[in-house]
C-alpha positions as CSV (number, residue, x, y, z in Angstrom):
1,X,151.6,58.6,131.4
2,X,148.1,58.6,129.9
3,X,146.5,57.8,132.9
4,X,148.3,60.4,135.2
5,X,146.9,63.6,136.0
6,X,148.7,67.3,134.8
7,X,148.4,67.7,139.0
8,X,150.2,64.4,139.6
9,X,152.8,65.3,137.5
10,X,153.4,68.3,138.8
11,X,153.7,66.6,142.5
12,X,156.0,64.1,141.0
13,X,158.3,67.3,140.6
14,X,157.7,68.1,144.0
15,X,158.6,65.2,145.5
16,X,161.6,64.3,143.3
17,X,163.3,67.8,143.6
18,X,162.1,69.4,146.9
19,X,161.8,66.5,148.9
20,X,164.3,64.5,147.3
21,X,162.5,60.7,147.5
22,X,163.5,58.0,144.9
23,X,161.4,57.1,141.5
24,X,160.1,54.1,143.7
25,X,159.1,56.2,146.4
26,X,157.1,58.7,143.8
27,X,155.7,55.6,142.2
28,X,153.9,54.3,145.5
29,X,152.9,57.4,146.4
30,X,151.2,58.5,143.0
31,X,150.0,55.2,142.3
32,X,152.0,54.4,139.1
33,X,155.2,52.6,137.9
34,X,158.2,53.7,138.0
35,X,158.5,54.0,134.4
36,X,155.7,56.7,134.2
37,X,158.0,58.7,137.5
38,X,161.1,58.5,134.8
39,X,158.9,59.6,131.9
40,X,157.4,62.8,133.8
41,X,160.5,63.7,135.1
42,X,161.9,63.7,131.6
43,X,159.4,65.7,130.2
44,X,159.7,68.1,133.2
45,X,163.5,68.3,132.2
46,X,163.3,68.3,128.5
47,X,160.0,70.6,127.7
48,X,159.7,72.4,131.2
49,X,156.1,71.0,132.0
50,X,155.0,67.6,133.1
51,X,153.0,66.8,129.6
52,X,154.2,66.5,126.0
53,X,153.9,69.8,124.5
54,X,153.9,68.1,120.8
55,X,151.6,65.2,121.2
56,X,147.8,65.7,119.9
57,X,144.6,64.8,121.9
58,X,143.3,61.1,121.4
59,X,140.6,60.5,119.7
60,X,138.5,62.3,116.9
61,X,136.1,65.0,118.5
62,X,132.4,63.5,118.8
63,X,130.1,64.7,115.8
64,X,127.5,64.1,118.0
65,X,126.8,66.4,120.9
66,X,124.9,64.9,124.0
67,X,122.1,67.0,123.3
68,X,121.3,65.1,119.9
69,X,122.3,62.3,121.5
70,X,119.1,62.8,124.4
71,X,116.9,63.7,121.5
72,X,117.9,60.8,119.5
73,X,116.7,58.7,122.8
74,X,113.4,60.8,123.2
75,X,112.4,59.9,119.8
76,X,113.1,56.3,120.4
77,X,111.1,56.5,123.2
78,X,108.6,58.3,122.0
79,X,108.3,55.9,118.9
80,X,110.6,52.7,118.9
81,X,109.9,51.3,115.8
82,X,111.8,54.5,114.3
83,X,114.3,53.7,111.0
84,X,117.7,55.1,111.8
85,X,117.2,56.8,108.6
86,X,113.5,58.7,109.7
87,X,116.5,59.2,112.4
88,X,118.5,60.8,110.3
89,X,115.9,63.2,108.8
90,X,114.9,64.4,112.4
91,X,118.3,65.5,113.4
92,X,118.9,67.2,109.8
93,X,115.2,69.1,109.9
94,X,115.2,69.4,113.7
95,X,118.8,70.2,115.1
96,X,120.9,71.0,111.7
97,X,123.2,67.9,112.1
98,X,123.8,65.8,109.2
99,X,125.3,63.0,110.0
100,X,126.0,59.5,108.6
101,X,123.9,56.2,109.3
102,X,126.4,54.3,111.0
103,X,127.1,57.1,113.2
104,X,123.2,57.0,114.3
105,X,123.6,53.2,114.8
106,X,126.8,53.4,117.2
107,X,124.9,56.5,119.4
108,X,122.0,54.2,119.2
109,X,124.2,50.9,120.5
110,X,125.8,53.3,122.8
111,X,122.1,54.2,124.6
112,X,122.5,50.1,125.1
113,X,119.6,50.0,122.9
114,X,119.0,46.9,121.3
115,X,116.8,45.5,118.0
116,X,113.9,43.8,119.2
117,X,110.4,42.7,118.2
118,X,107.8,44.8,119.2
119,X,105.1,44.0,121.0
120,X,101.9,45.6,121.0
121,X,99.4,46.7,123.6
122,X,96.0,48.5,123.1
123,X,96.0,51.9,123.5
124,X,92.2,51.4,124.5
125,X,93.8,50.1,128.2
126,X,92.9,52.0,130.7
127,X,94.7,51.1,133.5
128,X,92.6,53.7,136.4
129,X,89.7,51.7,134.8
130,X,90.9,48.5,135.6
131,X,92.0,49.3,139.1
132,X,88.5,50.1,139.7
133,X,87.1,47.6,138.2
134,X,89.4,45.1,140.4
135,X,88.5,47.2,143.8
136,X,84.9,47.0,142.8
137,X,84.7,43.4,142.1
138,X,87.9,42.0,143.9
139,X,86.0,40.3,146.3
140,X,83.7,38.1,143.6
141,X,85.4,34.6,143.6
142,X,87.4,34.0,139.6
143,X,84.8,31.0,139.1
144,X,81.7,33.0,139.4
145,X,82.6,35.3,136.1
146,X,82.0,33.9,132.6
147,X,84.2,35.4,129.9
148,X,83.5,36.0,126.4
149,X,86.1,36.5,123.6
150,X,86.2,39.3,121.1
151,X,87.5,38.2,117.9
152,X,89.0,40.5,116.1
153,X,91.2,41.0,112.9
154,X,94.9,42.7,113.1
155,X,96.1,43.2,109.6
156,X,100.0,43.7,110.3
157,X,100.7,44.4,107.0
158,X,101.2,48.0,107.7
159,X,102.9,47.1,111.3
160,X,106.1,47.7,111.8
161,X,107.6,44.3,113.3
162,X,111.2,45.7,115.3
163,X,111.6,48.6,117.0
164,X,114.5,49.8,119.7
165,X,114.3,48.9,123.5
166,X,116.7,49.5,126.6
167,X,118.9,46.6,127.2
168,X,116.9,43.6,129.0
169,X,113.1,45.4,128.9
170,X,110.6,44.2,126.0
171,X,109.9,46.5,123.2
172,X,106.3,47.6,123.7
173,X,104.7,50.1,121.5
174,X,100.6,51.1,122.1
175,X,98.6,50.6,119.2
176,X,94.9,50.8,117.9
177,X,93.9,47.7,117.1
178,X,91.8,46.8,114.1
């Protein structure tokens, strides 16, 4: 009965009491067992109705509405290597919702984002830059250029090393480098 539809029930009536067709009948045509026929039929008869008047909804209710759910995601996007506690703090200063840590972690699982290890890229990239630059000298054969490495120094000390990404895509996050 928990996968049958106020509306099927209702036609089960129909069909049982109007039309007269058997509980296998009523079964083929709803798409169901005959066991769920008998049990609609018996709430029908007992209670009037084709659900149970005295049986309470599944489930808890979701603390979580989708709209802190989206703005959970933004903020991931926006900046992966987020704490699910800074998490926390958003939604409590930003949307009034105070909820639990764990609560955070299962929306977060539930956006089928995963813990990864970020990866960095320079936010000094310019990718129309190096479109032009490739139009412009595309046509230079590779062995004519000489390159010259910039050594640099990246003190990831004050780097944060994990940060969220969707399900099977890297976790990138744009950074100055030192």
């Amino acid at each position: 009965m928990a996968h049958t539809s106020t509306e099927m029930g209702e036609n089960m009536v129909i069909w049982r009491f109007k039309q007269h067709k058997t509980a296998a009948e009523i079964a083929r045509l709803a798409g169901c067992s005959e066991s769920t026929v008998y049990e609609v039929l018996r709430l029908h008869r007992e209670y009037g109705q084709v659900t149970n008047p005295h049986s309470s909804p599944r489930g808890r209710s979701r603390i979580l509405q989708t709209a802190d759910i989206e703005y959970i995601h933004s903020l991931l996007l926006a900046n992966p290597a987020m704490y699910l506690d800074e998490l926390q703090e958003q939604l409590l200063s930003i949307w009034d919702v105070d909820v639990s840590l764990s609560t955070i972690s299962r929306a977060v699982r539930g956006l089928a984002l995963m813990h990864k290890h970020v990866s960095k890229t320079a936010v000094e990239r310019n990718e129309l830059l190096r479109a032009t630059s490739q139009a412009e000298y595309g046509d230079i054969p590779a062995e004519y250029f000489v390159w010259l490495d910039e050594s640099t120094v990246d003190d990831k000390t004050n780097r944060r090393t994990v940060g969220w990404a969707q399900l099977g895509h890297a976790c990138v996050r744009r950074a100055t480098f030192i």
